[in-house]
C-alpha positions as a printed NumPy array, in Angstrom:
array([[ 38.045, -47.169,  71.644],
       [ 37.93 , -47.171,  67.913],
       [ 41.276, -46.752,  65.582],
       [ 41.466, -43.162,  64.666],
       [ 40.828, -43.727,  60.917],
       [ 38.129, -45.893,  61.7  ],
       [ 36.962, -49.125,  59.7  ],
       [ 36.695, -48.905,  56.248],
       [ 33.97 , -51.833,  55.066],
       [ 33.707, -53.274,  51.306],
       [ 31.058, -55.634,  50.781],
       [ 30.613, -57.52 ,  46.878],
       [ 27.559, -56.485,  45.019],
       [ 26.324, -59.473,  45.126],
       [ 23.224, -60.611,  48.016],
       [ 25.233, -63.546,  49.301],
       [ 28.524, -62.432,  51.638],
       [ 30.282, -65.907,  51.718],
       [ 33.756, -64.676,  54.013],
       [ 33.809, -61.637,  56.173],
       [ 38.057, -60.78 ,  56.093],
       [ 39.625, -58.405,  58.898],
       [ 42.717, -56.65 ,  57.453],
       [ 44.619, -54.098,  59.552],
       [ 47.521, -52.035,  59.139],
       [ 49.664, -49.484,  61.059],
       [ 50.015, -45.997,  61.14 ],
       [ 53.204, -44.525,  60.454],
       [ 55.421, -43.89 ,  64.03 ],
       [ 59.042, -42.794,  65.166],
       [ 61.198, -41.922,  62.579],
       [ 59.625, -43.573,  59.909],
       [ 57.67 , -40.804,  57.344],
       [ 55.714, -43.87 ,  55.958],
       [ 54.737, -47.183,  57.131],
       [ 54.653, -50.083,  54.724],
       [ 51.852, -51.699,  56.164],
       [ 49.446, -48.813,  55.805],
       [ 50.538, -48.314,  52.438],
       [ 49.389, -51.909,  51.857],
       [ 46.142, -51.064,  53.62 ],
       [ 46.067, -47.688,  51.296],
       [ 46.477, -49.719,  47.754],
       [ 43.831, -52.713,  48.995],
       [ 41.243, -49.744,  50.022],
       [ 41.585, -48.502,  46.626],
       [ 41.579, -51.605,  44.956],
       [ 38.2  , -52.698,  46.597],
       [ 36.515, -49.169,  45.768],
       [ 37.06 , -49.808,  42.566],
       [ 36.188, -53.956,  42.319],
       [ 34.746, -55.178,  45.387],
       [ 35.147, -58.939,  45.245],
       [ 31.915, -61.42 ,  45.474],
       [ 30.928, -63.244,  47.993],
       [ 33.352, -60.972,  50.208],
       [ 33.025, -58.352,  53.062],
       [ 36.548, -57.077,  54.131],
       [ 36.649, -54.488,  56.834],
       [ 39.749, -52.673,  56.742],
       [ 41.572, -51.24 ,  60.013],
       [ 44.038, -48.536,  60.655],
       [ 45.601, -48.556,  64.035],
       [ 47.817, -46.005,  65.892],
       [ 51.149, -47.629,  67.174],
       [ 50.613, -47.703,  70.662],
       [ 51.013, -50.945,  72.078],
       [ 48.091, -51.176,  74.666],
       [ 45.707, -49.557,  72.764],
       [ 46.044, -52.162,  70.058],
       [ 45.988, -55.296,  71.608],
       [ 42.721, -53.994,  72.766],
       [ 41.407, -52.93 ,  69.244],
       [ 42.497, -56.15 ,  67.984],
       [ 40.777, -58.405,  70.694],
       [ 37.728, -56.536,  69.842],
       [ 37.87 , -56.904,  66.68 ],
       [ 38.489, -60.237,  66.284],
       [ 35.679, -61.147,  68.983],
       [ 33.488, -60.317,  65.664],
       [ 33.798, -63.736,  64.216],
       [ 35.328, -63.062,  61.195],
       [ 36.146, -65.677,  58.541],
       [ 39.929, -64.683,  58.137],
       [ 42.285, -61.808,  59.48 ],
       [ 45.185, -60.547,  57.557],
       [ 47.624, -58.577,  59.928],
       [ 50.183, -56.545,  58.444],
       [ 53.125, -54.505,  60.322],
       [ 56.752, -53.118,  59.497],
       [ 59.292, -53.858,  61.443],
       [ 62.202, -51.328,  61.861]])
């Protein structure tokens, strides 16, 4: 299974990709009409489509908050060998 918003990928211009970066983020749940992390997720998406960084690929994730789901979406993803992985969550 994929995250419902599926990845969003931003490579540099440049021909040499020095660090692949995983970032992922939550979807809003409960109570809660927005969830911090994905409004983290929201500003970096927009800040890459406009600059993309060289040297870097960052694939961004938006998962659902459902506990099993995600642990298996982030196994997967982080069997890709990426350089680094940024996780970010709210806590109620």
């Amino acid at each position: 299974p994929k995250p419902r918003s599926g990845p969003r990928n931003f490579a540099s211009n440049g021909p040499t990709i020095l660090m692949r970066i995983l970032v992922t983020a939550f979807e809003r749940y409960g109570e809660f009409g927005l969830n911090a992390s994905e409004l983290c997720l929201e500003a970096l998406t927009a800040s890459l489509g406009a600059q993309p960084v060289a040297g870097v690929e960052a694939e961004l994730r938006l998962y659902p908050v459902e506990f099993d789901l995600v642990r298996e979406l982030i196994a997967q993803d982080l069997a890709a060998g990426y350089d680094a992985a940024l996780h970010l969550g709210q806590s109620p």
